[in-house]
C-alpha positions as CSV (number, residue, x, y, z in Angstrom):
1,X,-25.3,-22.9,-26.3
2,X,-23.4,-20.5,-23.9
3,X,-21.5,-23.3,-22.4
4,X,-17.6,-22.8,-23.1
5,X,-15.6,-25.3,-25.4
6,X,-14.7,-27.5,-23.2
7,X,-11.6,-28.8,-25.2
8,X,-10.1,-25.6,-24.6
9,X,-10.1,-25.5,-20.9
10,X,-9.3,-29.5,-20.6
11,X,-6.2,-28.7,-22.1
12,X,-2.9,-29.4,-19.5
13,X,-5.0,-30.4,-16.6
14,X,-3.7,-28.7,-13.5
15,X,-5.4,-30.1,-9.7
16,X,-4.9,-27.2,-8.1
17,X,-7.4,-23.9,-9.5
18,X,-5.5,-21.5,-11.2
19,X,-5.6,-17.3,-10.5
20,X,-4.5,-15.1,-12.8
21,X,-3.7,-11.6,-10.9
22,X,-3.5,-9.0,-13.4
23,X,-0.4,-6.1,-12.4
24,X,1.5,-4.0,-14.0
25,X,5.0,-4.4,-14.5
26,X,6.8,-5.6,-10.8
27,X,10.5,-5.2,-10.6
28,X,13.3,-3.9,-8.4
29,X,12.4,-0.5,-9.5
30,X,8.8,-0.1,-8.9
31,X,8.7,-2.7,-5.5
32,X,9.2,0.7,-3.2
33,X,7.8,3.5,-5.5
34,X,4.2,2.0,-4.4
35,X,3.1,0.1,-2.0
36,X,0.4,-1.5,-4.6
37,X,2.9,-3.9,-6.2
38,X,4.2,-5.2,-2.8
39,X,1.1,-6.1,-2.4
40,X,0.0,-7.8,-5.6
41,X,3.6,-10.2,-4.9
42,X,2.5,-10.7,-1.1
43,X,-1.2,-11.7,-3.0
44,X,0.3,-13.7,-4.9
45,X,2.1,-15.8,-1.9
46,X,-1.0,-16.0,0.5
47,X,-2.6,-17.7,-2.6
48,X,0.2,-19.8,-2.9
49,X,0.4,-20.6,0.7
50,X,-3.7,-21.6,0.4
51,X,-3.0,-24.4,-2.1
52,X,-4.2,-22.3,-5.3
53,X,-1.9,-21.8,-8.5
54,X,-1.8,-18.2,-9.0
55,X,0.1,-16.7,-12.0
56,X,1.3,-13.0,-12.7
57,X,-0.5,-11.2,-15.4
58,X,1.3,-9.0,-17.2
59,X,2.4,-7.2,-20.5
60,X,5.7,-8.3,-20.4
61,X,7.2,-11.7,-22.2
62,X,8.0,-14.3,-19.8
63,X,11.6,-14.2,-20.8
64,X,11.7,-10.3,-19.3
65,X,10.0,-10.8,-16.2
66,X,12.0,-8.9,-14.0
67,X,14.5,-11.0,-11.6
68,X,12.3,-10.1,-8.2
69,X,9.8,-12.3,-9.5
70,X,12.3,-15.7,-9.9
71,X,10.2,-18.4,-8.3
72,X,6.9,-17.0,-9.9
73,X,4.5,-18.0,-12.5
74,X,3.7,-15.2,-15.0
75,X,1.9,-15.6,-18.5
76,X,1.0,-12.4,-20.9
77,X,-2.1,-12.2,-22.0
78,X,-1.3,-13.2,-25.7
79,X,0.1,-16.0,-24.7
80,X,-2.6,-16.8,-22.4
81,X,-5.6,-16.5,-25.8
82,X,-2.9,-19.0,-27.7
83,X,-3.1,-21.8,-24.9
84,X,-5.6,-21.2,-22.1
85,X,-5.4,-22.4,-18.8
86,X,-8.6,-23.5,-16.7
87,X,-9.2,-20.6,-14.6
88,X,-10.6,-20.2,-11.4
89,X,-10.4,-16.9,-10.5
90,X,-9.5,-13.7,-12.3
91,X,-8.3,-10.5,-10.1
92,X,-7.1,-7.5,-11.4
93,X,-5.5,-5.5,-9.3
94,X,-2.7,-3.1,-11.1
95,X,-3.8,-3.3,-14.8
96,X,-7.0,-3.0,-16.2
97,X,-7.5,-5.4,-19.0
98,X,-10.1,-4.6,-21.9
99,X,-14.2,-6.0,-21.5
100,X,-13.8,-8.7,-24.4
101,X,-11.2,-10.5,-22.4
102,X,-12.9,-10.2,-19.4
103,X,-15.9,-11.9,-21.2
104,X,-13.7,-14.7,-22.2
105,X,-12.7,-15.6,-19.0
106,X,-16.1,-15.6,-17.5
107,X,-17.4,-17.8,-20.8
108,X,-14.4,-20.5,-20.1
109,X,-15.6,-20.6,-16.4
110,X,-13.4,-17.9,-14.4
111,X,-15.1,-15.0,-12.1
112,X,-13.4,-11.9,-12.7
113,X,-12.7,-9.8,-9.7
114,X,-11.2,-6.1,-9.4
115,X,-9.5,-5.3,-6.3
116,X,-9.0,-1.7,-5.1
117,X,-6.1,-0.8,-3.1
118,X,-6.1,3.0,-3.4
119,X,-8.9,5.1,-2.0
120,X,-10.6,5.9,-5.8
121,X,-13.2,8.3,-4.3
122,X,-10.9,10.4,-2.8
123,X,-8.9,10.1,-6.0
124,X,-11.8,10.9,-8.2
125,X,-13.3,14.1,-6.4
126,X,-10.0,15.4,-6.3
127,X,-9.3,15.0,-9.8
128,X,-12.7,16.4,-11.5
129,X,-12.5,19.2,-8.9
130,X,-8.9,20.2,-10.3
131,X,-8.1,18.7,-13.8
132,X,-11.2,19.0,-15.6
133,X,-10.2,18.0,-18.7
134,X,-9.2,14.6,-17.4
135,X,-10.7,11.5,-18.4
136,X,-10.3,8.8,-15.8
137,X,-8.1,6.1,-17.5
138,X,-7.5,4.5,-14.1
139,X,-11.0,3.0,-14.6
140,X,-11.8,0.5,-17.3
141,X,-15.3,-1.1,-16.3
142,X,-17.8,-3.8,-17.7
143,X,-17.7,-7.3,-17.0
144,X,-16.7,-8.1,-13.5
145,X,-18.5,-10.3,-11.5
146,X,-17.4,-9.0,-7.6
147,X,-15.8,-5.9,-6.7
148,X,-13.5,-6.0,-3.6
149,X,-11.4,-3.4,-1.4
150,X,-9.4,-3.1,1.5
151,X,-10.8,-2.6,5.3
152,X,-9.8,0.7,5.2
153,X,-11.2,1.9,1.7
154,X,-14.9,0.6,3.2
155,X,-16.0,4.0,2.6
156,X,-15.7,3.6,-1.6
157,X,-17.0,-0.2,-1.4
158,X,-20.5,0.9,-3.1
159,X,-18.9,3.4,-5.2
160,X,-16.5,1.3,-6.6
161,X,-19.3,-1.6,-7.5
162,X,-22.0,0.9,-8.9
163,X,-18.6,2.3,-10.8
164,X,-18.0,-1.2,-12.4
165,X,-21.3,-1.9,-13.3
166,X,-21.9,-4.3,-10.0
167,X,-25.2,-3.1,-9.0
168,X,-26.0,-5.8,-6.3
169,X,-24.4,-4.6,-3.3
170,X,-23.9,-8.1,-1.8
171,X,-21.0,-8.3,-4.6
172,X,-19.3,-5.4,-3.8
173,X,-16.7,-7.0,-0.5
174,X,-14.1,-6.5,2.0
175,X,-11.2,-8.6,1.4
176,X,-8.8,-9.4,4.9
177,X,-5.5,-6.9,4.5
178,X,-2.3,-8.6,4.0
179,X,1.4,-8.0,4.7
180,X,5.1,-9.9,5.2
181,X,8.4,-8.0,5.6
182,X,9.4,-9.9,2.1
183,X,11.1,-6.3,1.2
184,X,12.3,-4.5,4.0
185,X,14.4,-7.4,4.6
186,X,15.4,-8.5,1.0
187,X,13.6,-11.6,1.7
188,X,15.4,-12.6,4.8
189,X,18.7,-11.3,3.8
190,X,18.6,-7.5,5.6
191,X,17.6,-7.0,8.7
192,X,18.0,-3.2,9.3
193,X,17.0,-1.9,13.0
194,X,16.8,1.3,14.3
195,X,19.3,2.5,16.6
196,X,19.5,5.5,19.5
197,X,21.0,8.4,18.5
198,X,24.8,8.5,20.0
199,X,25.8,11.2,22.0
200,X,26.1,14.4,20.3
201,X,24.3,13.4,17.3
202,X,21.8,15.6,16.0
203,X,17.6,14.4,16.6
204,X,16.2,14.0,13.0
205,X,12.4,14.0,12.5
206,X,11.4,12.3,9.0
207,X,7.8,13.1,7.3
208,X,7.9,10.9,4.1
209,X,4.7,11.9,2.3
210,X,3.6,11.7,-1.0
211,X,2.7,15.2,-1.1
212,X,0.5,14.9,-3.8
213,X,-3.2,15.2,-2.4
214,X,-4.5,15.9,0.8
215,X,-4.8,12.1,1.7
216,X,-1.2,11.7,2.4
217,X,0.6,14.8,3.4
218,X,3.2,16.2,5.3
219,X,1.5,19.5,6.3
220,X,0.0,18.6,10.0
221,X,2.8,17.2,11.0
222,X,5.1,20.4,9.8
223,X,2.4,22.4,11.7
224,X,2.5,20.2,14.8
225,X,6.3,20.8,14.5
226,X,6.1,24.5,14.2
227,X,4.1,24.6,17.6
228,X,6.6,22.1,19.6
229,X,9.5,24.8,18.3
230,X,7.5,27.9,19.4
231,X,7.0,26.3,23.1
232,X,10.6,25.1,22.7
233,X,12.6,27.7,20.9
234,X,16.0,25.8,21.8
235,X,14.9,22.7,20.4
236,X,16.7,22.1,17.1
237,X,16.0,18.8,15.7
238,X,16.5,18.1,11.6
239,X,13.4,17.8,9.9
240,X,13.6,15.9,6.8
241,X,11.0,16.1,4.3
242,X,10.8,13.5,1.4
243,X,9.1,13.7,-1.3
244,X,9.0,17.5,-0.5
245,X,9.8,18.9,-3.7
246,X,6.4,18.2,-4.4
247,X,4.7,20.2,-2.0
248,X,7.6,23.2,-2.1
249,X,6.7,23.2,-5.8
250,X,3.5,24.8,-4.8
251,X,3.9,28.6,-4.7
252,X,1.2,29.5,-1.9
253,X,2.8,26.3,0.3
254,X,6.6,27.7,-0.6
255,X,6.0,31.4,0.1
256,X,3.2,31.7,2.5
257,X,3.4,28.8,4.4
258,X,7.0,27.2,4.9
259,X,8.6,30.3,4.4
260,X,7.0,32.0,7.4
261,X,7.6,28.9,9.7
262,X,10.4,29.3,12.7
263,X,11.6,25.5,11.8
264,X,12.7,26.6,8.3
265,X,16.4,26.9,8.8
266,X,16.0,22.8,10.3
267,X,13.8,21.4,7.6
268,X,15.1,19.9,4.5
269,X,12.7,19.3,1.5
270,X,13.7,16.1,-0.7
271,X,13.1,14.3,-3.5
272,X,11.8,11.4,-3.3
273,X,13.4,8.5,-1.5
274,X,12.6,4.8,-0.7
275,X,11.7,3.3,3.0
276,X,15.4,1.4,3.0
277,X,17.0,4.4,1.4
278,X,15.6,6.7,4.5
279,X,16.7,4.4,7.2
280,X,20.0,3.9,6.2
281,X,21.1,7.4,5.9
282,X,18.4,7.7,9.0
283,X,19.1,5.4,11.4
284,X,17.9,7.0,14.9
285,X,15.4,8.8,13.1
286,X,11.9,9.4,14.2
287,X,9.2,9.2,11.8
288,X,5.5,11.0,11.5
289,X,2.7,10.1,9.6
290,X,-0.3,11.8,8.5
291,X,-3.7,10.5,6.4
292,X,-7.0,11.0,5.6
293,X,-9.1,8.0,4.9
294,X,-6.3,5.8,4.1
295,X,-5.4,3.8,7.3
296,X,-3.1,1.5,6.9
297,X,0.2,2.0,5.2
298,X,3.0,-0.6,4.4
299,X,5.4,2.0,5.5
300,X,4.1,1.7,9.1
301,X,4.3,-1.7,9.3
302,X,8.2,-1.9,7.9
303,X,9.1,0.7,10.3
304,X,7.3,-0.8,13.6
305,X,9.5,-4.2,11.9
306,X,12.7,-2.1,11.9
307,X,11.5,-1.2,15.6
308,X,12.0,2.8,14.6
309,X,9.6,5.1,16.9
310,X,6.3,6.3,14.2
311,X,4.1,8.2,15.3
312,X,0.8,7.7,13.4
313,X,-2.9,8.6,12.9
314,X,-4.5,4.8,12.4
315,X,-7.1,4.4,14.8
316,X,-7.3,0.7,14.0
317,X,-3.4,0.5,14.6
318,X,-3.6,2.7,17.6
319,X,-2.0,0.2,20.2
320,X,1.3,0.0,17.9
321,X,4.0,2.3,17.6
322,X,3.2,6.1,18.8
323,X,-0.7,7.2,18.1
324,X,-2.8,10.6,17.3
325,X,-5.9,11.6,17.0
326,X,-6.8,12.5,13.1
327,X,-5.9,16.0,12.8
328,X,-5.5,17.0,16.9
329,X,-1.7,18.9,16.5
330,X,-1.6,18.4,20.4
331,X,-2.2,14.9,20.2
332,X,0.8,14.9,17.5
333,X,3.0,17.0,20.0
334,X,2.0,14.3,23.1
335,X,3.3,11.6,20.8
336,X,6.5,13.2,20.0
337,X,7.2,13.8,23.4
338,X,6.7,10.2,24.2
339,X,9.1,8.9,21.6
340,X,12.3,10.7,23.4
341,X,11.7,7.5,25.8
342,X,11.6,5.0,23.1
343,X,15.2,3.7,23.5
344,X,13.9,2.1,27.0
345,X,10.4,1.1,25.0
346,X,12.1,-0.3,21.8
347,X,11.7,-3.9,22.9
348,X,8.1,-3.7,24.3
349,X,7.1,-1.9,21.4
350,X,8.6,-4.2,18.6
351,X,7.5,-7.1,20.7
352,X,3.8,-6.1,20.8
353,X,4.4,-5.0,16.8
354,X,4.0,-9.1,16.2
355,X,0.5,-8.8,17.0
356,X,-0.5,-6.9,14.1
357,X,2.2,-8.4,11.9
358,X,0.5,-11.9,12.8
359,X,-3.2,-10.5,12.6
360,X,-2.0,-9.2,8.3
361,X,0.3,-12.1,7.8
362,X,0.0,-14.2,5.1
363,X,0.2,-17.3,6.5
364,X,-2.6,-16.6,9.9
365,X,-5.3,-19.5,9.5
366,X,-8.1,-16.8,10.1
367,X,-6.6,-14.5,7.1
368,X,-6.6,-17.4,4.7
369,X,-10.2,-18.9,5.7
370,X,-12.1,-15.1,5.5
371,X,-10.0,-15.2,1.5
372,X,-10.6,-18.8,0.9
373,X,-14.3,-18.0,1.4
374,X,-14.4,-15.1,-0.6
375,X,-13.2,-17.2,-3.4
376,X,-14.9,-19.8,-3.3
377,X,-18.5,-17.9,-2.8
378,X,-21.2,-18.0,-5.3
């Protein structure tokens, strides 16, 4: 009696199994504000590239889907209740999407899986430590059959099944990262490089933060900064700070903090910028990183692409680019030191950069087998 009508899921007869991944909007605007929607599109071609038939997901009429996404299959999900598809797999990923549809798709047959790309514990603490009043919209649970998350977001994988209502453990997984340089090169149509700085031209340090929790933030690095300059008063590099509105819009940070640093009169706080926006005005620039509990970053990976010097505190990405140790400001300083010889390791660096891109990309057999079985697992 629970079986779905099975005239409604014969209808146009596809032999390849259908995904639906569930986002939010993607366009040219949004593509570099967060790293989330690169990574639903890059998704979206890995399950192309495995032989499934995924489509976008999203509130928006097929006619408007925005002109990034040419190429791509997208249904809204009225459209979807007037003529269903036979559905393999559902995944949400960037919109949440209310229980009753959920149900349907698991009564016509689909599983319906919610992938986390953002560290929600973190995210969470934070928020009922500080705002209270907040209800958590971010989080619309019930009727999810397997809970996934990213290598480095392990450390939320039970929280985020006992969250959704996924109380066996065994259904709460790690899904392989992904990533292609899709965007930092327009798709194969840019391919911006870093460049040394020529003579006379000023060194410019860029920290490009979000600045909005203590997960991503530009404040070790600023210290680390502070220290080189006191050991090296003559040194005189341009710090640029993006996104650093944000963090100068704290008072305590603004008056008690920056204000009091010797590297004040170098550092520039900006608004917020995009990756290609930074290394065009940028070009020789170095670039420092700093996080807590979220490893990997896009932004790494398109700058070790561009073969710019990052330094970084990814112990799983260690071997690439310029590496520190979590916090250690030393560390930092012994990192920054090294990059002043990066113009003689820009090849070697860039070179050994393929290694990671290959062990992320897309299209790496060993990638696609550990999703393939994820997706097809009981």
């Amino acid at each position: 009696m629970c079986a779905p009508y099975l005239p409604l899921i014969a209808r146009n007869p596809v032999e390849r199994k259908v995904i639906l991944l569930a986002t939010a909007p993607i366009n040219k605007g949004s593509i570099f504000s967060n790293g989330l929607y690169q990574n639903i599109y890059i998704f979206y071609k890995l399950l192309e590239a495995m032989g499934y038939l995924p489509f976008f997901m999203q509130n928006v009429e097929p006619g408007q889907v925005d002109d990034i996404l040419v190429g791509c299959r997208s249904i809204d999900v009225e459209t979807f209740l007037q003529k269903p598809l036979p559905v393999f797999a559902y995944i949400e990923i960037g919109m949440s999407v209310d229980q009753n549809f959920r149900k349907f798709l698991k009564m016509i047959g689909a599983r319906a899986i919610k992938i986390y790309l953002g560290n929600i514990l973190n995210i969470d603490i934070e928020t009922s430590q500080f705002l209270t009043q907040l209800f958590f919209h971010h989080h619309v649970v019930g009727e999810m059959t397997e809970i996934w998350v990213s290598p480095h977001y392990e450390q939320h994988r039970e929280y985020a099944g006992v969250l959704n209502q996924v109380y066996d453990t065994t259904k709460a997984k790690i899904v392989p990262y992904v990533w292609e340089p899709f965007f930092i090169t327009k798709f194969g149509t840019q391919h911006p490089k870093w460049r040394p700085a020529s003579s006379g031209e000023r060194e410019t340090i860029v920290i490009m933060e979000p600045n909005i929790s203590f997960q991503k933030s530009c404040v070790i690095p600023l210290l680390a900064l502070e220290s080189y300059k006191q050991a090296n008063p003559s040194w005189n590099a341009r710090i640029i700070v993006v996104n650093g509105n944000r963090i100068m819009a704290a008072p305590h940070f603004a008056e008690n903090v920056a204000a009091g640093f010797s590297i004040k009169e170098q550092t520039e706080y900006r608004a917020r910028m995009s990756i290609t926006e930074v290394i065009t005005e940028f070009p020789s620039a170095t670039f420092i990183c700093h996080q807590v509990n979220n490893e990997y970053n896009y932004m790494v990976l398109e700058l070790l692409y561009c073969g710019f010097p990052i330094i970084h505190n990814g112990e799983r990405w260690a071997p690439f680019g310029y590496s520190y140790i979590e916090n250690n400001m030393s560390s930092l300083i012994d990192a920054l030191k090294e990059t002043r010889e990066h113009v003689h390791a820009v090849a070697y660096k860039t070179s050994q950069a393929h290694a990671l891109f290959w062990r992320h990309s897309i299209h790496n057999p060993v990638v696609q087998k550990a999703w393939d079985d994820l997706l097809k697992a009981a």
